[in-house]
N, C-alpha and C positions, 0 to 999 in steps of 0.2 A: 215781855216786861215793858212798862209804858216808862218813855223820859222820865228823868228824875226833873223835880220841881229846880227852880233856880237858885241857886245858894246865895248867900253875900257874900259879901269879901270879907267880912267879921268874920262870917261863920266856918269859911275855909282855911280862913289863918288860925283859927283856933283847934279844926281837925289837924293840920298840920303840925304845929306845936305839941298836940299829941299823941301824932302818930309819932314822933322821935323820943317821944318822953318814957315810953313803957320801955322796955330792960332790951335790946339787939332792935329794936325802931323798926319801922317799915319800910322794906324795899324799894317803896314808892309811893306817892299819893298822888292820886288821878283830881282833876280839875275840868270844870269846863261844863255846860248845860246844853242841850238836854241831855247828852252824852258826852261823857270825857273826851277831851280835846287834845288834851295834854299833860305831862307827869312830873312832879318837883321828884328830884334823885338827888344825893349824897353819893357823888364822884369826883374821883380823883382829888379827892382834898375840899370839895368846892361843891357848891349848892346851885342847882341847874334846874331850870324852868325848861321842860323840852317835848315840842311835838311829839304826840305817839304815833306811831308807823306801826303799819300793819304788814308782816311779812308774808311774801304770797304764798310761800307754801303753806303755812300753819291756815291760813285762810280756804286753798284748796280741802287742805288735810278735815277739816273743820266739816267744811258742807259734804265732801263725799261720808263722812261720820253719819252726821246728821239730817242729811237731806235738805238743808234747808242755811239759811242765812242772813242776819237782821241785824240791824246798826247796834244793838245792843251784845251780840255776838263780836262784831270787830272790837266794841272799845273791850272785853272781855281778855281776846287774844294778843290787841295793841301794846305796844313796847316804847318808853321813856326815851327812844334812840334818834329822834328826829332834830330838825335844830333847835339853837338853843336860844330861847327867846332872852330869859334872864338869868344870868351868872353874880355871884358873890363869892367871898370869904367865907361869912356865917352864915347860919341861920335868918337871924335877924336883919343882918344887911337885904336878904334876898328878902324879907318881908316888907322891909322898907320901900322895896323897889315895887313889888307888887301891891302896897297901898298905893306909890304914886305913881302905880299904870293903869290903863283902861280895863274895865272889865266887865263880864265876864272875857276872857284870853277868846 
């Protein structure tokens, strides 16, 4: 699979908005060029901008699978668990913050 092209900051705040908009939301939405960087999550009450980390095992488990293993394979496996770059209330607050950050993350 070849990198994805680079998004805007419009355009990710707008998949955002509806990935939560449809009926139980998305468990996550992945960010970041060429390869996902990082994952907006809905935890603990609160809206989280957070490194994805790749855990070793699912990574071992992964290439002994398949033979093989490519950056489009880790953001695949990677996990919203990492720190937390931007925190809010809402929704909105957390979009706020992420129009007035640097980007792409």
């Amino acid at each position: 699979m070849a990198p994805r092209a680079s998004e805007t900051k419009a355009a990710f705040l707008q998949r955002l908005r509806e990935a939560w908009a449809r009926e139980g939301g998305a468990a996550w939405v992945g960010l970041g060029a060429p390869h996902h960087s990082h994952g907006v999550v809905f935890e603990g009450g609160r809206w989280r901008v957070r490194q994805l980390e790749l855990p070793e095992e699912k990574a071992a488990a992964y290439l002994a699978a398949h033979g093989r293993f490519m950056p489009e394979d880790a953001e695949l496996l990677s996990e919203p668990t990492g720190a937390v770059v931007y925190e809010a209330a809402t929704r909105e607050e957390l979009v706020a913050l992420i129009e007035a950050g640097r980007w792409p993350l």
